[in-house]
C-alpha positions in Angstrom: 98.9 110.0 112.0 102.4 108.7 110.6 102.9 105.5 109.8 105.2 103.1 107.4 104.4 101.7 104.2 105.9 100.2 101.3 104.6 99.6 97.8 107.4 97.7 96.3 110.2 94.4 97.6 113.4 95.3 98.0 116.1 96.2 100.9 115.3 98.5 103.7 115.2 101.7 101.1 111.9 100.6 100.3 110.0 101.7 103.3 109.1 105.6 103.8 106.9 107.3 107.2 104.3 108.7 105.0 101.2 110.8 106.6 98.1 108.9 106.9 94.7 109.1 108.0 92.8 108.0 111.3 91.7 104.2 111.1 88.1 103.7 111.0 86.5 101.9 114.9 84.4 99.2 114.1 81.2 98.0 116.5 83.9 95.4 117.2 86.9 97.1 117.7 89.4 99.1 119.8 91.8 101.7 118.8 95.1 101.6 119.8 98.0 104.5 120.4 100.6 102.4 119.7 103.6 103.5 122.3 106.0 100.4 121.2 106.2 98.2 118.7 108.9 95.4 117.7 111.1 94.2 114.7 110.5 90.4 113.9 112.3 88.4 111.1 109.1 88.2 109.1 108.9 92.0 108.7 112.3 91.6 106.7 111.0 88.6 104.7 107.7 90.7 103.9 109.8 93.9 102.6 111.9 91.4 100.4 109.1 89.5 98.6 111.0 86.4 100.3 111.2 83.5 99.5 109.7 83.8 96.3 106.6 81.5 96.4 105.5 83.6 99.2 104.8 86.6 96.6 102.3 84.0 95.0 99.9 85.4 98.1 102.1 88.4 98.8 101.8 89.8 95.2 103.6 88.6 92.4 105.1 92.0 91.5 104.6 94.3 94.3 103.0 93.8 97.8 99.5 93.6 98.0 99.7 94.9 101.9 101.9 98.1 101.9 102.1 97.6 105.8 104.8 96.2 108.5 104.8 95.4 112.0 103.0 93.1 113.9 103.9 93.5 117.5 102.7 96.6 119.4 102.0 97.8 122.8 100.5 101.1 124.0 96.6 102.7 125.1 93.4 102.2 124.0 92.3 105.4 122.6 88.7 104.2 121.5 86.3 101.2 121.7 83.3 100.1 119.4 79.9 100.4 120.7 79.9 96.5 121.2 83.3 96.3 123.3 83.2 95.5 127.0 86.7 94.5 127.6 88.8 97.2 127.3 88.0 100.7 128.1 90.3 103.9 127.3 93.3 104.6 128.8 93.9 100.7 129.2 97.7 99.5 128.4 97.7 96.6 125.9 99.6 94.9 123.9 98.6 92.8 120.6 99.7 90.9 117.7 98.2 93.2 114.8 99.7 93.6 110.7 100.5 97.7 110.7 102.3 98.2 114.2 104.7 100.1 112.7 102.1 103.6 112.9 101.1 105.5 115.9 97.6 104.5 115.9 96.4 100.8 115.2 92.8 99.2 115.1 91.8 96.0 115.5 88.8 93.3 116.7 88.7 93.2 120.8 89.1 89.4 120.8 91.9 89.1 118.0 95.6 88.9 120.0 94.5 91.8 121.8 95.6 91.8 125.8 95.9 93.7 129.1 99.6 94.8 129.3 101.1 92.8 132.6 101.7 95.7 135.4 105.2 94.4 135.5 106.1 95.4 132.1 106.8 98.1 130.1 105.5 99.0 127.1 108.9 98.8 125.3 109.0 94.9 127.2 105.2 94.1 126.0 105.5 95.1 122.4 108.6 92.3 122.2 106.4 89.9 123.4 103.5 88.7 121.0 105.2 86.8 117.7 108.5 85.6 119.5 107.2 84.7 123.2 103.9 83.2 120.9 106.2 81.3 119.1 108.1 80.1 121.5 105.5 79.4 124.2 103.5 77.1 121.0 106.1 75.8 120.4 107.3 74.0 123.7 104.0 74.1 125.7 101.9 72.5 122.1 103.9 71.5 119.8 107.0 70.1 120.8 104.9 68.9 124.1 107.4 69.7 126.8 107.4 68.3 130.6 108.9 68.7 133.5 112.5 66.9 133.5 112.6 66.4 129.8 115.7 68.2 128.2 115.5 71.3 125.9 118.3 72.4 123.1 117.8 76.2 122.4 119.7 76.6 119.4 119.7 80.4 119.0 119.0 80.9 122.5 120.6 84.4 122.3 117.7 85.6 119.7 114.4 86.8 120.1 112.1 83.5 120.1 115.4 82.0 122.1 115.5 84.3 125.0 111.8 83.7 125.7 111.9 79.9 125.0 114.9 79.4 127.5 113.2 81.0 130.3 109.4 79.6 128.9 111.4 76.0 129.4 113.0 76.7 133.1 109.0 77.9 133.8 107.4 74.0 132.5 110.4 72.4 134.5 113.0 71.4 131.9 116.8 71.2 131.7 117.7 73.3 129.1 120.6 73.9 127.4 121.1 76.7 125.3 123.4 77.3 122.3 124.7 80.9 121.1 127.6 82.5 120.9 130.7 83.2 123.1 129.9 87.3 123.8 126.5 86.1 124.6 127.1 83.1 127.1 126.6 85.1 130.1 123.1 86.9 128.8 121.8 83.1 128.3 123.3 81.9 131.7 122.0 84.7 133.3 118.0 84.0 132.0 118.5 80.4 133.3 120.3 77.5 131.3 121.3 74.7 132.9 124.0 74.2 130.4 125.8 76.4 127.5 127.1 75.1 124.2 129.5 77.7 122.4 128.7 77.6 118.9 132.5 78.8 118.5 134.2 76.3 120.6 131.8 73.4 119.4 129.0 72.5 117.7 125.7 70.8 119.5 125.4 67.9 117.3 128.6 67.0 118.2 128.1 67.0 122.0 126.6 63.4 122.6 124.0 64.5 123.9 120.6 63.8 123.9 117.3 66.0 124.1 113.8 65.4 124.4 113.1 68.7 122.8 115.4 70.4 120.2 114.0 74.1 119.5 116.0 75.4 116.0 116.0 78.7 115.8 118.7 78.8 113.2 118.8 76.1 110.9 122.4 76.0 110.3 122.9 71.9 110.6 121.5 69.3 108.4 118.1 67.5 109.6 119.8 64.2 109.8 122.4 65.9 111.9 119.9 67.6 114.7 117.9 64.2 114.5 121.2 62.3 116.2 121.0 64.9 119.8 117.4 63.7 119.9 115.8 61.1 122.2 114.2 58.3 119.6 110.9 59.7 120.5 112.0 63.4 120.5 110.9 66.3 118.8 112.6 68.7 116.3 111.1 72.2 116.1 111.9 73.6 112.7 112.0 77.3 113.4 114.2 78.9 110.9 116.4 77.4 108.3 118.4 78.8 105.3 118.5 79.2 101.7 117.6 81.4 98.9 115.4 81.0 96.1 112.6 80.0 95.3 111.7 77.8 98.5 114.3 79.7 100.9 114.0 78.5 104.3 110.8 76.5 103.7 113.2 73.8 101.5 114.2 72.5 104.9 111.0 72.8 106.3 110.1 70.4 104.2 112.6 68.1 103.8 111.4 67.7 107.6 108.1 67.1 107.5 108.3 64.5 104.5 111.1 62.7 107.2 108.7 62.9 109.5 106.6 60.8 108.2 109.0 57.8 108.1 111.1 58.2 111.6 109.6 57.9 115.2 110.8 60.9 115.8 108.6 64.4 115.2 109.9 66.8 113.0 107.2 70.1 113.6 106.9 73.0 112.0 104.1 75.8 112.3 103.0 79.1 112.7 102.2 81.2 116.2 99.1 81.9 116.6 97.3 84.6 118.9 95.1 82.6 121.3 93.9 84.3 123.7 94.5 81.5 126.2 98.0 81.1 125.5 98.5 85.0 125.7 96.8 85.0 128.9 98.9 82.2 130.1 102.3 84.3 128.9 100.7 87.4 131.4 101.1 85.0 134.3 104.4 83.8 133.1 105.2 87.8 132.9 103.7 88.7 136.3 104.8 85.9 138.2 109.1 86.8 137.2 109.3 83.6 135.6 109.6 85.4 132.1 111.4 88.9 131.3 111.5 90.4 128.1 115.1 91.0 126.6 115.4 93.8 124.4 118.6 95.2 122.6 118.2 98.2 121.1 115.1 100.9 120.3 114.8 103.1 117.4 112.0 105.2 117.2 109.4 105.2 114.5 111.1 107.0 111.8 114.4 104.9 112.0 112.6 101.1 110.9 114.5 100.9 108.1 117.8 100.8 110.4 116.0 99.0 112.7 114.5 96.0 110.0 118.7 96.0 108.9 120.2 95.5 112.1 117.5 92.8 112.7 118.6 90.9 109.6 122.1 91.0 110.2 121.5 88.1 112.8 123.5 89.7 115.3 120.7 91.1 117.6 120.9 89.8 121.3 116.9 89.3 122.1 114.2 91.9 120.8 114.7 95.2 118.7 112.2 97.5 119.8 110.5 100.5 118.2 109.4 103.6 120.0 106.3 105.4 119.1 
């Protein structure tokens, strides 16, 4: 099988689709043909070695996992003797380090799930990391409810795309912030009301938002705290910087404010419950939720993909064909 790999940090140059062999099935496991896989921005961290203390788990020097990808969609080609779940020939898609191969193995009850019928297999490998993240983080974490008002700040993006729509499903007003060639695309998957980062900024609006979701990190925290309720919450998503710290600087910043203010500044990590994936199926199923992607590349062409993806430009998912 092909697959790509990468044995030391760098820009895109570093990657290469090398021959490999067959992963081993486990008792445990399922094999998957991946058909689809997509580009997240931790793929582009991962290749970098950034921010730095990241290489402290990563490998100081080098990587000490030469793989990339972790969203993926296509067939079960095998199961363990223990697996009753899936059978071959099932569509699935799953959150799984390696995506970026043709064939993929993993535990049956590790982010593993049914592909919905409504979906492709380009849509269903966009989902697992960005809708995750942004189902987490407004369902759990930033603890949304009907009639309370969302800020989308990226809402043109991949977690932003999902989280607008994920917010018009729990019954929110939402208001999304991108930019001007993308105002339609963000109207058209369901925000009440637009902010055009070129005409204006959102913490200049007056507003105020039970739920900010910041995909971007472009203002300072004090800033974003003023367009929130005085019990709201702040969703640290992203943020930016170089360095040592990078992006996790602000992170932090927030959650040491957090601890002094009424208000919640959050930040964490998507996870793949099974629970939360099956409630993104019904999400999927029901038309509440569509998948945005931008562009595909196939397998060999992740470098170009990984680069476009970092340029910040993409308007929802890129998508990789297997």
């Amino acid at each position: 099988m092909k697959g790509i790999r990468y044995y030391a940090y760098g820009s895109s140059d570093v990657l290469t689709l090398q021959d490999l062999e067959m992963p081993a099935v486990g008792d445990d496991d399922v094999l998957v043909r991946v058909r689809a896989a997509s580009v997240n921005p931790l793929d582009w961290h991962m290749m970098r070695g950034s921010p730095y203390i990241t290489r402290a788990q990563g490998g100081l020097t080098r990587p000490k996992t030469n793989t990339l990808g972790f969203d993926l969609a296509g067939q079960v080609e095998a199961v363990g003797s223990n697996v009753t779940t899936f059978h071959v020939g099932d569509e699935v898609f799953a959150l799984r380090q390696g995506a970026f191969a043709e064939y993929v193995t993993m535990p049956h009850d590790s982010g593993v799930q049914k592909k919905p019928t409504g979906l492709t297999l380009e849509q269903a490998a966009s989902v697992p990391v960005a809708a995750l993240t942004a189902y987490q983080a407004l369902r759990h974490h930033g603890r949304l409810q009907p009639g309370h008002r969302l800020l989308v700040n990226g809402a043109a993006g991949g977690v932003g795309t999902f989280a607008v729509q994920i917010g018009k499903a729990l019954g929110a007003e939402v208001t999304g912030v991108c930019s001007s060639r993308n105002v339609g695309l963000v109207r058209d998957l369901g925000a009440d009301h637009i902010i055009d980062y070129n005409k204006e900024k959102f913490i200049h609006s007056g507003q105020r938002y039970d739920v900010v979701l910041d995909n971007v990190g472009n203002h300072p925290l004090l800033a974003c705290r003023r367009v929130l309720t005085p019990r709201g919450t702040l969703l640290l998503n992203s943020g930016t910087g170089n360095g040592l710290l990078g992006p996790l600087a602000r992170v932090l910043r927030g959650l040491t404010l957090s601890m002094f203010v009424r208000q919640r500044l959050v930040f964490f990590v998507a996870s793949p419950k099974q629970d939360d994936l099956a409630a993104l199926c019904d999400l999927f199923e029901s038309g509440k939720v569509t998948p945005v992607i931008d562009r595909t590349y196939p397998l060999s062409e992740v470098p170009e993909a990984i680069s476009y993806l970092e340029k910040g430009h993409a308007r929802g998912k890129v998508v990789i064909t297997v």
